[in-house]
N, C-alpha and C positions, 0 to 999 in steps of 0.2 A: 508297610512297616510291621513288624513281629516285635517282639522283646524276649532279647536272650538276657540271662541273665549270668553272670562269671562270677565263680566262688572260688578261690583259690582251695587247691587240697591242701588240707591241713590237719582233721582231724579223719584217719581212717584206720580202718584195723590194722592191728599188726603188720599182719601179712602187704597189706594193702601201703601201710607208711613203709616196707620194706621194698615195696615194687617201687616207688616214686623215689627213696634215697638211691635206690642202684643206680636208679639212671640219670643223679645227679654229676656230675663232674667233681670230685673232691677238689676243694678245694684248699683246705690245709688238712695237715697230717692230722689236726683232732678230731677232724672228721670220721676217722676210723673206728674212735671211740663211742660212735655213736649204738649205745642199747639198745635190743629188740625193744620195740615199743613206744620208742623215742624221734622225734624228729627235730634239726636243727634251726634253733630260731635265731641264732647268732652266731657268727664262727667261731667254731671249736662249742659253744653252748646247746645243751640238747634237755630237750622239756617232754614228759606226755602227757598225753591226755587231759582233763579233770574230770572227763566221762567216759564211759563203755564207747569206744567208736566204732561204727558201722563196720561190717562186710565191706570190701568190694565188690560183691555181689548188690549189695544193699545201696551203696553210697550212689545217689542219683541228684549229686547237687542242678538248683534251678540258675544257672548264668543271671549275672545283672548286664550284662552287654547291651545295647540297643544297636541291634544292625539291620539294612536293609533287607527284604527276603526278595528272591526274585523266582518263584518256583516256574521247574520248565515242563510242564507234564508232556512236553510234544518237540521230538526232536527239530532240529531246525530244517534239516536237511532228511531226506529217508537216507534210512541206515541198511545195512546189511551184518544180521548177526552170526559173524563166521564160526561163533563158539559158542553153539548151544548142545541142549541135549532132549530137545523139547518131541516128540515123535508124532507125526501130522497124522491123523486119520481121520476115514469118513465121516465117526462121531465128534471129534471135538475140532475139524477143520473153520467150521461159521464163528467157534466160541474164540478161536485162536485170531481169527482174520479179524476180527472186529476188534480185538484184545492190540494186533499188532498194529490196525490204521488207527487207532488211538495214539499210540505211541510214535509213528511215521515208521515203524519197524518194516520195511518194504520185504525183506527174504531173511527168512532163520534157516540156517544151517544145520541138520542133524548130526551130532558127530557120532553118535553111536547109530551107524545104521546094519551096525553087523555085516555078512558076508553070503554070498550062496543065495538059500532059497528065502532066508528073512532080507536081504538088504533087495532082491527082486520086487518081493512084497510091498517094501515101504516106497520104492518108486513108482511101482505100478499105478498105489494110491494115489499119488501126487499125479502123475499122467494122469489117469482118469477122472480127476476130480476140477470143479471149475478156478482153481488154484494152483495153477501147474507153473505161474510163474515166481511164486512164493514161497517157495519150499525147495531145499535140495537135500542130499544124502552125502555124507562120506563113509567110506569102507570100513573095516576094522579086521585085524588079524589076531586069530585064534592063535594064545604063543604055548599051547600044550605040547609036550613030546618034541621039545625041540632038541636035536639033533644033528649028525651029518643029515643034508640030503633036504632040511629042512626048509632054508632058502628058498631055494629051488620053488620047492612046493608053496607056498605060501607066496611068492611072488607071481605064480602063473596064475591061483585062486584071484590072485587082487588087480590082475588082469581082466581075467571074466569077470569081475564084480562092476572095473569102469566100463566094461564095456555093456553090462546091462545097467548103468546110470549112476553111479558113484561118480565123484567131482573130485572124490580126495583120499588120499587117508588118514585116520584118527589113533593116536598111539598113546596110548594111555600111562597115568605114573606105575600101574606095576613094573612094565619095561625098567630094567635096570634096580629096582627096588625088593619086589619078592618074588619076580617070576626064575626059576630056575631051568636047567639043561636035563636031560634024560640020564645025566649024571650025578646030578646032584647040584650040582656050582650053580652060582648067582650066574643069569645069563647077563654079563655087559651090554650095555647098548653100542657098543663100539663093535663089539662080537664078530667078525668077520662073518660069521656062515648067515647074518642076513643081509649079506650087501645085495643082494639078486632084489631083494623089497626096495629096497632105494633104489637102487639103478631102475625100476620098471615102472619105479613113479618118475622121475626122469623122462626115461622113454615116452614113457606116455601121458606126459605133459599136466599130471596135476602136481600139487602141492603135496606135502604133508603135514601134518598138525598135530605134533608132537606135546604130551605134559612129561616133563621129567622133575624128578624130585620133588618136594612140597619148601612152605616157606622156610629160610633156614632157620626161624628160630623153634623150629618145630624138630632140630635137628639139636637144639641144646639143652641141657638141662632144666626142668623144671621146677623154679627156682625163684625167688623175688625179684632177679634182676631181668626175667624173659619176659617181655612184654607182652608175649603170648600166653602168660600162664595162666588166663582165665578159658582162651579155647580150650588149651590142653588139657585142662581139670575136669573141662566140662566133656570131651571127646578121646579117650583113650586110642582110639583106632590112627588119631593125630602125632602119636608119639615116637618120633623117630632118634630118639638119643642113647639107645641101648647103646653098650661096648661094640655088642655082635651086629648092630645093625651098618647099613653100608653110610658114609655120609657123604652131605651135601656134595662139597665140592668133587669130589670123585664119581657122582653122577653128571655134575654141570662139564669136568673135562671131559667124559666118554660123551657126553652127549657132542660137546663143541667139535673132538675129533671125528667124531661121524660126519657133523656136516661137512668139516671141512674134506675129506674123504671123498666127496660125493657132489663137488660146484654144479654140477646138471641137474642137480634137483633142488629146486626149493623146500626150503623148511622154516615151518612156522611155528615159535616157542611159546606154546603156550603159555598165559596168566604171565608177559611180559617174561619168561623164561627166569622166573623166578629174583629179577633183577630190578625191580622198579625201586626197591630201598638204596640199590646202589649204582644212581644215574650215570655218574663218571665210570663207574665198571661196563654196564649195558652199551655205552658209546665205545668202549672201548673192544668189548667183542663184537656189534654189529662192525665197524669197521673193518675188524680182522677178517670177517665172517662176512664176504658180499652173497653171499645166498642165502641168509638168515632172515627172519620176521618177527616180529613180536607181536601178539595179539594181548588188548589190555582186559582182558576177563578177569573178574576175582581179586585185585589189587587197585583197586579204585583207592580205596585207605592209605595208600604208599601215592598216588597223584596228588591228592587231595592234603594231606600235611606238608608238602616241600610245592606249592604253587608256581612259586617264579622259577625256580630249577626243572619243575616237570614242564613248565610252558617253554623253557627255550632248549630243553632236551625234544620237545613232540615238533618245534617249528624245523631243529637243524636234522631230523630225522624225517622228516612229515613223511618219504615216501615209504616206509618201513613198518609202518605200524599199520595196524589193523584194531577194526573195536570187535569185542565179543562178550558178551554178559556171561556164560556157563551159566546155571540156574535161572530158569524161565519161570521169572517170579516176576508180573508185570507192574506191580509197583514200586520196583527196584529200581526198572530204567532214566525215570526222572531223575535221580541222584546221578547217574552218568550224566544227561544233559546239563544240569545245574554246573554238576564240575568243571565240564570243557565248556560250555558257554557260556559263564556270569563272572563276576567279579565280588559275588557274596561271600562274606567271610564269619566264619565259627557258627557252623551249622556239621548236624548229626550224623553219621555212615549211618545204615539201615541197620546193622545188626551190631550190639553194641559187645557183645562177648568176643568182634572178629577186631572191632577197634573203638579200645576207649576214648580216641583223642577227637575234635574238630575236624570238618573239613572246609578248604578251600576253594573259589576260581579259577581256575587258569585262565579265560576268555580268549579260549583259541580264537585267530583269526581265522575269517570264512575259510578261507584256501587250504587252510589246514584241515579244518572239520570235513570237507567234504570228502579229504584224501582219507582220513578217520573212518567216518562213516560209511564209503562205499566206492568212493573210486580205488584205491590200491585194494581192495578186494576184489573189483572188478578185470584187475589189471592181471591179477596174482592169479584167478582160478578160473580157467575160459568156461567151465562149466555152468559159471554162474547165471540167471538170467540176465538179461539188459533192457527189457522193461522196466517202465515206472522209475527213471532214473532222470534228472537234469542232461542236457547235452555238453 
């Protein structure tokens, strides 16, 4: 047993009583009237302060809650992490392996393994070393000087690359965001002149493992009502709501029309393809979309608020999803277990500037978590190993 303890928000900065009124629901029209500074303690009634209030940065109330804790520091099942970016070598191989049978982390994924003479490199490692069934590589394509012609070329490279040990390819959020044409123009991800990259991952039977866009509310104004405006304050590089900049949904349709374009090739949306806030939407493209995947990297905070809706969205999906941490930060991974396997309720995300709110249980069923953690990865990427896995 722990002790949480629950403080209702009530007194916070400005700024901060501004964040929590937006994302009330008005409920009558006096609500409108409510003063910077001010919060409603009765309808239509609005009171502040009778002291200086914290930051939101500062405001770190102690919960009075008294709830079960059930920490998981060891997956149930070995897992497979299809979405890292962690790079395996001779030096830090014994630091990572020991890091990873702590966790049941049985195979991390590289997704940056570059292309040519560096993704050679990084396989080589892993072949030579006594860890060659724990590690794999996926490709990446260089999107410089793109052009007529360019296809082409960039499809053959990503050919020699599976063929000297790449499992996959890794497409990063520039695609469709700033990378540009030898023209000038925003290159679409829809773009015709790379359909030769997808057709030859097709052909040759891997995956690919797509980020597009970032989360939408990093695409709105920064503002009291965006529940991300503590990332955004804190990371400028996060801020996608210029005039001139491209948005969300016009990267999430070029990206949808690619897939669908392309049914011989699998494609795997990264960080939940940006959709785990909106479950009823995510069910509704993976259905449109049978050659689609979601992998849950990085939106753990979007499972973990809406429990009962992400438990019977992961069961009527189970073969679809895939798990993936992105940032190879080993005391991270216990908060994924905790999430899919407990039914502990109003405990912490790991980093509080990504999510202010509690997290939830889902307590997937076995059948579920195994398909989670490494059988539909097993299914999806024949590259993978198949050691160390249940039958």
């Amino acid at each position: 047993m722990h002790v949480v303890r629950l403080v209702m928000m009530a007194a916070v900065a400005c700024g901060a009583v501004g964040l929590v009124w937006a994302q009330r629901p008005e409920r009558t029209p006096a609500s409108q009237e409510r003063r910077p500074g001010t919060t409603e303690v009765r309808p239509g009634q609005f009171r502040a302060p009778e002291f200086p209030p914290p930051s939101i940065v500062d405001y770190r109330p102690k919960p009075m809650l008294v709830t079960e804790a059930h920490l998981v520091p060891k997956a149930r099942y070995p897992v497979i992490d299809i979405h890292s970016h962690q790079r395996a070598t001779a030096d830090n191989m014994e630091r990572l392996i020991g890091e990873m049978d702590a966790l049941n982390l049985q195979v991390i994924v590289n997704l940056s393994g570059g292309s040519g003479d560096r993704l050679r490199e990084g396989v080589e490692a892993v072949r030579n070393s006594p860890y060659k069934d724990r590690f794999r590589l996926f490709a990446n394509v260089n999107w410089s000087n793109v052009g007529p012609g360019f296809g082409q070329k960039a499809a053959a490279q990503f050919e020699q690359d599976i063929k000297a040990g790449a499992i996959g390819l890794k497409v990063a959020k520039n695609l469709g965001m700033t990378t540009t044409k030898t023209d000038g123009a925003r290159l679409h991800i829809d773009d015709p002149e790379l359909d030769p990259i997808w057709d030859m991952a097709g052909r040759m039977n891997v995956p690919v493992l797509i980020h597009t866009a970032e989360p939408p509310a990093f695409f709105e104004p920064l503002d009291y009502a965006n529940e991300r405006w503590l990332e955004l304050a804190l990371f400028p590089d996060r801020r996608n709501y210029d005039p001139d900049q491209v948005r969300f949904e016009t990267l999430v349709a070029e990206r949808d029309r690619m897939f669908r374009k392309h049914p011989n090739t699998r494609f795997i949306a990264a960080h939940f393809g940006y959709l785990a806030h909106d479950l009823k939407g995510a069910g509704q493209v993976l259905d449109a979309i049978p050659n689609m995947y979601l992998d849950v990297s990085a939106v753990l905070y979007d499972f973990g608020r809406q429990p009962r809706a992400a438990r019977a969205f992961f069961i009527k999906y189970q073969d679809r999803l895939l798990f993936g941490k992105d940032a190879y930060q080993p005391t991270e991974f216990p908060y994924y277990w905790r999430v899919f396997e407990t039914t502990d309720e109003y405990f912490d995300y790991y980093r509080d500037y990504h999510a202010f709110w509690k997290l939830y249980g889902m307590n997937l069923p076995d059948e579920v978590l195994k398909k989670l953690y490494y059988q539909n990865a097993l299914r999806l990427v024949p590259g993978l190993p198949r050691a160390g896995f249940p039958g």
